[in-house]
N, C-alpha and C positions, 0 to 999 in steps of 0.2 A: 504494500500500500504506500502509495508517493503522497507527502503533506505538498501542499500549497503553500508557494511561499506568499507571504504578506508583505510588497513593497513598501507600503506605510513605516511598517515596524521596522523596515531593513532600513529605510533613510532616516528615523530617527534614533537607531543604533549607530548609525553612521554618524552622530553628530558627538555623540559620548567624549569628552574633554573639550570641545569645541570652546574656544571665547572666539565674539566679534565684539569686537567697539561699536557704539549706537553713535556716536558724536563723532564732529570733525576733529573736536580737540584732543579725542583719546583720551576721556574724562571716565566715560562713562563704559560697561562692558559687559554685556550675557553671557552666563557659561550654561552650560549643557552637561547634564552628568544622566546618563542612560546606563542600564543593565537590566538585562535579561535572570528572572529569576524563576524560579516555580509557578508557571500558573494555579491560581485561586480564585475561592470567590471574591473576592477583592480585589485580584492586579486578574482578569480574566485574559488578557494579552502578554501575562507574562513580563512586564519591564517594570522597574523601577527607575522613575525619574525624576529630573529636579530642572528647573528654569530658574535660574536668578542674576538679577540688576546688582552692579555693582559700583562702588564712585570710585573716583581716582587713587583713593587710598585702600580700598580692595573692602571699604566696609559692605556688609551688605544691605541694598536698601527695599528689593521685595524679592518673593522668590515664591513658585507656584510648584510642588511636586502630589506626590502620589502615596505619601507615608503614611498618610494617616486619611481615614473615612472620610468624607465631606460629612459636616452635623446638618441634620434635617431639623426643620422648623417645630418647635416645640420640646425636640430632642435635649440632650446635654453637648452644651459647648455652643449653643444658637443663641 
C-alpha cells in the first residue's frame, strides 16, 4: 500500500529553521520551527510547529504554534 504524499506538509517541513527578515532594516525577523511527530488526536497531521516575530535584539514579540489546545468559549483559559 503507497501513502500519498501531502505537499502542504512537505513545504512547510521545508521551512523548519527558516528566518526571513519582514523589514528593510533587518529589524524585525520570522522563524519557523516544524517537526514531524506522532500523529494524534490533537496534531492529526503529524507536525509540530511554531511561527514567531522577533525585534532586533532577538526578543520575542508574538509567536503562533500548535503546543497547546486552542480554549473554547466558556472552557478554561477563554
Amino acid at each position: 500500500m503507497s501513502v500519498e504524499r501531502d505537499e502542504g506538509l512537505d513545504a512547510l517541513l521545508g521551512l523548519d529553521g527558516e528566518t526571513f527578515f519582514v523589514d528593510a532594516n533587518g529589524h524585525y525577523r520570522v522563524k519557523f520551527v516544524v517537526k514531524r511527530v506522532k500523529a494524534d488526536e490533537r496534531k492529526p497531521h503529524g507536525l509540530n510547529y511554531s511561527l514567531t516575530l522577533h525585534d532586533k535584539s532577538g526578543e520575542r514579540i508574538v509567536g503562533f504554534d500548535n503546543a497547546h489546545p486552542v480554549p473554547t468559549p466558556g472552557g478554561t483559559g477563554w
